[in-house]
N, C-alpha and C positions, 0 to 999 in steps of 0.2 A: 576877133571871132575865135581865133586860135585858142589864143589865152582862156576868154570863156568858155570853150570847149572841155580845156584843159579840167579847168575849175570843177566842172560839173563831174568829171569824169572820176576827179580825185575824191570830191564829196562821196561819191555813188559805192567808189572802193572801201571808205573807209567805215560808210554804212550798214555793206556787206559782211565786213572783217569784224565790226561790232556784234553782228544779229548770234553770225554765225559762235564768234564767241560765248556767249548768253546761253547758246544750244549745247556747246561742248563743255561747258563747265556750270553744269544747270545746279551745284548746288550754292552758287553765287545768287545772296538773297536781293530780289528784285526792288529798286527804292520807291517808294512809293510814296507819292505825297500826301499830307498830314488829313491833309482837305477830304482826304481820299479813305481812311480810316474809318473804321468802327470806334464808337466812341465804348472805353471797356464798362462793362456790367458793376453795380455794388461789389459785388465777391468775385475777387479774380479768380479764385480757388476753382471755380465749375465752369471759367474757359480756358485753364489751362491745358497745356500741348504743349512736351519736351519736343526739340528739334530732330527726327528721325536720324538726319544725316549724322550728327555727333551720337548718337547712340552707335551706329556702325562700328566707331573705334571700338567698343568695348570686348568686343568678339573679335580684336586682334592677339598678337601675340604677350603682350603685354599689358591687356584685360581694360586697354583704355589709359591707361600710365603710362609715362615715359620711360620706368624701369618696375620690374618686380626682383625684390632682394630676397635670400633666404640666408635664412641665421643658422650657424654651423658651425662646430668645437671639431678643426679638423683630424682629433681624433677620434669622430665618430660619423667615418664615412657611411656605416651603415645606414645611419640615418639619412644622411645626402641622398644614398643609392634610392632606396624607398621611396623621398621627398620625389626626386627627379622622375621615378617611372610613372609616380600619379600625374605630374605638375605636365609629360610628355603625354600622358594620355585623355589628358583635358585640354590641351593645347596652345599650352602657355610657357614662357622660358623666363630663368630667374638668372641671377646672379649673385655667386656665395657673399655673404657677407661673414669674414670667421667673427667664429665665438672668440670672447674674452675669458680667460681663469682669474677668478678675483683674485688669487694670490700675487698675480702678476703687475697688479694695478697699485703705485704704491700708495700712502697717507696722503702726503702731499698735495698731490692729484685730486682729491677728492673735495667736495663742495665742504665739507660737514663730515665728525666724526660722530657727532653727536647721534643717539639713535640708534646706531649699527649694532644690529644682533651681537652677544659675548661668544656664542658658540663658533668655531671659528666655521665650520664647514656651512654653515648657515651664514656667516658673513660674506665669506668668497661666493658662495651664491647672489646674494644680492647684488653684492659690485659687480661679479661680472656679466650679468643680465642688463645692469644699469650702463656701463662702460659700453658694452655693443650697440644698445639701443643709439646711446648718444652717438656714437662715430655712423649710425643710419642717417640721425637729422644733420650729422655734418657731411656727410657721403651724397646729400641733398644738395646739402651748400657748395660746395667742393667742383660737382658735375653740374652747375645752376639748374639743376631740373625744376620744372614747374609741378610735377606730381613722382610722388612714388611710392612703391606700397612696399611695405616687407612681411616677412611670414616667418615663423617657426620652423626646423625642420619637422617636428611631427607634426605640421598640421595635416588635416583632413578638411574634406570639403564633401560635396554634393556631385552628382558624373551633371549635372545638369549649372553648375554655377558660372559660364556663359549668359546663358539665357535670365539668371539670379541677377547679375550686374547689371544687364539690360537692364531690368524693373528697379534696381538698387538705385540706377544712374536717371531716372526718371525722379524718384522720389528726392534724391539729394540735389537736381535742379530745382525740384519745386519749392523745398526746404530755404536753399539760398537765395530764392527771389527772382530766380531766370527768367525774363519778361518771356509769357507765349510766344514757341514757335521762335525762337531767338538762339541762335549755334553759339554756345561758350566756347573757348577754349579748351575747356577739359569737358567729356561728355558729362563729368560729375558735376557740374559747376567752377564757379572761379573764385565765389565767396565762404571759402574755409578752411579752417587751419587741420583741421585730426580728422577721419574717417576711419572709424573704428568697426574692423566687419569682421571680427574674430575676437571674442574675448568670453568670459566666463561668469559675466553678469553685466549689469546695463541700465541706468536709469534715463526718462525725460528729464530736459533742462525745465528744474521750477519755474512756472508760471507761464510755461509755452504750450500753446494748445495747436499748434501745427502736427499735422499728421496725414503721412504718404501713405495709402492702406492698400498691401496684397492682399484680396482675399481668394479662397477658392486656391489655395496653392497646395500642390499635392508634394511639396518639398519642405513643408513646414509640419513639424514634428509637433501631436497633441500636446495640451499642458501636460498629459500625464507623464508624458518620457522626455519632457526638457529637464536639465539638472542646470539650475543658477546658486550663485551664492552670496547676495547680499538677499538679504532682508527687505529689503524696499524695489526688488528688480520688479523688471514691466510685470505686470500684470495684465494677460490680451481679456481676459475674461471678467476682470473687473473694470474692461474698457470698455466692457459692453461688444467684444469683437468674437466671430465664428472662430472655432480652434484652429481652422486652417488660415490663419490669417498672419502677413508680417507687417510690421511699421519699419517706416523708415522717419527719420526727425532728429530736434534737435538735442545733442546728446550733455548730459551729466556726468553724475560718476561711473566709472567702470574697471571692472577687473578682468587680470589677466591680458598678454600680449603678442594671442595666438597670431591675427596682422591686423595691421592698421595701416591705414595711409597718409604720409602729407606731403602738403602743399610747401611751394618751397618759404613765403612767410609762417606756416608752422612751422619749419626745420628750425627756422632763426630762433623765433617764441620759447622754444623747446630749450634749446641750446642756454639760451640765456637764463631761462626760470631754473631747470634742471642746476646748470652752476652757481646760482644763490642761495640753494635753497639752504634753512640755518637747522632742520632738523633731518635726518635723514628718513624718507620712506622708500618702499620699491617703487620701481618706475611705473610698474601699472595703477601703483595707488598714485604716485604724483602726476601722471597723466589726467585721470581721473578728478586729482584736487582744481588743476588746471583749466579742465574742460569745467567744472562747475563753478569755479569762484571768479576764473582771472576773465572779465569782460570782453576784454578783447582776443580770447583766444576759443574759437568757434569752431565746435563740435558736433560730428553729426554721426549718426550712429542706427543700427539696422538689429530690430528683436522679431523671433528670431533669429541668432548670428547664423552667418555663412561660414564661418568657419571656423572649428574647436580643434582639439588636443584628440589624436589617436593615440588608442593603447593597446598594440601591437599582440595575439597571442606569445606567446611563449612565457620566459621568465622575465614577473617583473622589476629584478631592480634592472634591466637594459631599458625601461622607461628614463630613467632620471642618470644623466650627464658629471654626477655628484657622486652616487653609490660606487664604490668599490665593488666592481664586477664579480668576482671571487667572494663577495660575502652572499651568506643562505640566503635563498630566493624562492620564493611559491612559483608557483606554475600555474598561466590565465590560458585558461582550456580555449576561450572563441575569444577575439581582437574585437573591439567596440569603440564607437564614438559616440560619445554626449552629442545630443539636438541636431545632426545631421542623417536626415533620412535612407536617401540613397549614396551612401557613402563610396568615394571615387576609392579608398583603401582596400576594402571588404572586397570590393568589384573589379578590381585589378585581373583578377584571373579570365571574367567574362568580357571585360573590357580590349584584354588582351587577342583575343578569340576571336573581337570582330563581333560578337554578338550585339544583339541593340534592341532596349529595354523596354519591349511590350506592356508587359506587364508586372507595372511598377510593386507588386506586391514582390514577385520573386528578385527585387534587385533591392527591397526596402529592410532597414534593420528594426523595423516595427510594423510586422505583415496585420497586424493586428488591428492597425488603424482602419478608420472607414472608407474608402474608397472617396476618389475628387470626381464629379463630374464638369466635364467642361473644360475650358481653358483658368487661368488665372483674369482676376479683374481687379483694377486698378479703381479709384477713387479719393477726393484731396478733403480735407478739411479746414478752417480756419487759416487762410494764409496770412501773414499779415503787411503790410506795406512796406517797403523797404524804407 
């Protein structure tokens, strides 16, 4: 009778220790048997639902990544300084990645000589843009991160690209095939090599008709004041899409390497195609050859971007890392950014202040636009099967 006492007693314990578990760790997904299921709809597309809980990271310090790096020629703390009061007052922390001086990089080293601009200040640019990037996708390898993003020092962004990643990291789950309502590993997904949310043009991967649609975003800059420059960039208005409207999908070629992020199978990808390559391009164009041609290396990408190149008032050759500071310089009366609305650069002073931005005209670099009503609305198209 003892014994069976025992028995019960212990059963009852560990019943409770279970329930109560379940309660205190309630984002542990419930298993549920098959039987028990909704059988899914023709178009998964219109019951999709990213996992709430994994959207949460994204609004950490590290925007949902394991690390965020920023690229920096450490004789140009200025730039750092800048970088870091925005990066501090959006709430995110990076870590330097220094620049490379192409001079420094020698023949030998290199994939290919083949290609490489004659001019010499034009060549040391290329290599040492190219040599940083690469010690990023090996700086991946190195620390095994599973995600990491890196950025420019002059990037610029949005005071609101928090909330931007949320809806980013919705669409590149939907992109990758995240079964509804299913916690990945990374709030972005777990099926991709490149995430490119900064660059300076951007095409859809031919013949994919998936597409993750912000519309009604009052952080999306009209056609009329976005600056792209391929020839063949998105086009939202021959998508048949409202001017306030961003995609997110799967991504082609693209330019420019304001930030992007990868995955730690990107890093590898990267690493390897980058060292074979028999002709030399820059890296945002071999990025871009990568993301469109090479099958297995899976790009996704956000028009548009979240994040471009600031141009800082004062004198502009302290734009470029290249120029001989001492040679004649014009002088840029007001600082601007390409396709970022409310820009975190610009708003540094009211940011600083504690102020908090009512109204979005007086914090916009295009008060001109038409006013959003509402929130942001999300909507999927065409998913396809994994």
């Amino acid at each position: 009778m003892a014994r069976y006492t025992r028995a019960v007693f212990i059963t009852l314990l560990l019943f409770i220790l279970v329930t109560y578990s379940s309660f205190r760790f309630g984002d542990v997904e419930p298993r549920i048997p098959h039987f028990y299921t909704q059988q899914p709809k023709q178009d998964p597309a219109l019951e999709f639902k990213a996992h709430t809980g994994g959207l949460k990271d994204v609004q950490n310090a590290t925007l949902g990544f394991q690390k965020i790096f920023v690229v920096n020629l450490p004789e140009r703390p200025d730039k750092l300084d800048a970088f870091s009061l925005a990066a501090s007052l959006t709430g995110f922390r990076t870590e330097v990645l220094p620049g490379v001086k192409g001079e420094t990089v020698m023949n030998k080293t290199l994939p290919t000589l083949n290609g490489l601009p004659e001019k010499k200040k034009e060549r040391n640019n290329v290599i040492g843009c190219w040599r940083a990037h690469m010690n990023f996708a090996r700086r991946v390898l190195n620390e095994n991160l599973r995600t990491a993003l890196v950025m420019e020092d002059d990037a610029d962004w949005d005071i609101n690209l928090k909330n931007q990643m949320v809806l980013l990291a919705q669409g590149t789950q939907y992109i990758t095939g995240v079964p509804s309502g299913t916690r990945p590993m990374s709030p972005y997904g777990d099926d991709w090599d490149l995430l490119w949310i900064g660059h300076c043009s951007s095409t859809i991967q031919s013949g994919d008709q998936r597409r993750f649609i912000i519309e009604n975003d009052n952080t999306v800059a009209i056609p009329e004041h976005r600056v792209n420059f391929l020839e063949n960039a998105i086009n939202t208005t021959k998508e048949g899409l409202d001017p306030r409207t961003r995609l997110v999908y799967q991504a082609g070629e693209g330019l420019c390497t304001y930030s992007y992020a990868l995955s730690n199978r990107g890093a590898q990808k990267m690493l390897m195609h980058q060292s074979l390559m028999k002709k030399w391009v820059p890296i945002d164009l071999g990025l871009g050859v990568m993301c469109k041609e090479e099958k297995n290396f899976k790009c996704l990408g956000v028009f548009p971007q979240l994040v471009d190149s600031h141009k800082g008032a004062g004198e502009t050759n302290k734009d470029s890392d290249i120029l001989d500071p001492s040679a004649k310089s014009e002088v840029r009366e007001k600082g601007y950014t390409f396709n970022i609305v409310h820009s975190t650069r610009l708003n540094m002073d009211k940011l600083i202040r504690g102020e908090k931005p009512v109204d979005s005209e007086d914090w916009s670099q295009f008060p001109d636009q038409p006013p959003v009503e509402g929130p942001a609305r999300t909507r999927t198209m065409n998913r396809q099967k994994r």
